[in-house]
C-alpha positions in Angstrom: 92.1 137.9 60.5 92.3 141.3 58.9 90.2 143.7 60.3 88.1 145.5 57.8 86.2 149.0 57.9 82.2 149.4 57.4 81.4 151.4 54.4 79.5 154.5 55.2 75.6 153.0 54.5 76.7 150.3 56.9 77.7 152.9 59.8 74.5 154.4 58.9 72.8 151.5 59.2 74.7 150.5 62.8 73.5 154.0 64.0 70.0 154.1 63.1 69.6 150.7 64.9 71.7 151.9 67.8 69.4 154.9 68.4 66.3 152.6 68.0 67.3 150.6 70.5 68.7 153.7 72.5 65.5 155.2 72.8 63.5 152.3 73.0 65.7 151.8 76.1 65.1 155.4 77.3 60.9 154.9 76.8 60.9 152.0 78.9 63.1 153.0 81.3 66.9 152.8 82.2 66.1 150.8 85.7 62.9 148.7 84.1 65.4 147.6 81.0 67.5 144.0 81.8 71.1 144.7 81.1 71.3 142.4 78.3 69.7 144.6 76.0 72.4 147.3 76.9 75.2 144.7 74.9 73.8 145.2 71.5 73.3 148.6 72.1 77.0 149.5 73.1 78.3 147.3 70.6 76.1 148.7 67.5 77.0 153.0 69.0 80.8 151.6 68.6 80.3 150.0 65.2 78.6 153.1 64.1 81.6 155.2 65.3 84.4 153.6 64.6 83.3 151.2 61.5 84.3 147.8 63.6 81.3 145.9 63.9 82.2 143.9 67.4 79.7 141.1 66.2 80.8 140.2 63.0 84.1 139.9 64.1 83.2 137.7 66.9 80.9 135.4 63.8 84.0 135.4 61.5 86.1 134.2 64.3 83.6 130.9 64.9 82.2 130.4 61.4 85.5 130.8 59.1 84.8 133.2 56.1 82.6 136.4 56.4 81.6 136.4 53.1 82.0 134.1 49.4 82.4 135.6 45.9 79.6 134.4 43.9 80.9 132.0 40.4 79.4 133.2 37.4 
């Protein structure tokens, strides 16, 4: 499988949700939070840096194809 970059919207997109669920982590918290929630958040501040989105990687891995081209 060929590893693919996120276009810049998307890495914007992965870093707005990061820091939502950064700070939504930091209102609560850091001892009240379950760790579990920490897992999206790590994976979505690396997608937003690096343009690898650990998820869909893991998705294209058990479901085939990430994507089909539409047949006009």
């Amino acid at each position: 499988m060929k590893l693919q970059n996120a276009s810049t919207p998307m890495r914007a997109l992965f870093f707005m949700l990061a820091a939502l669920i950064w700070i939504g982590i930091w209102l609560s918290g850091y001892n009240t939070v379950h760790w579990v929630l920490y897992l999206p958040a790590i994976a979505l501040t690396f997608a937003a840096v690096t343009g690898i989105c650990p998820g869909l990687h893991i998705f294209a891995r058990l479901f085939g194809k990430t994507h089909t081209t539409a047949s006009s």
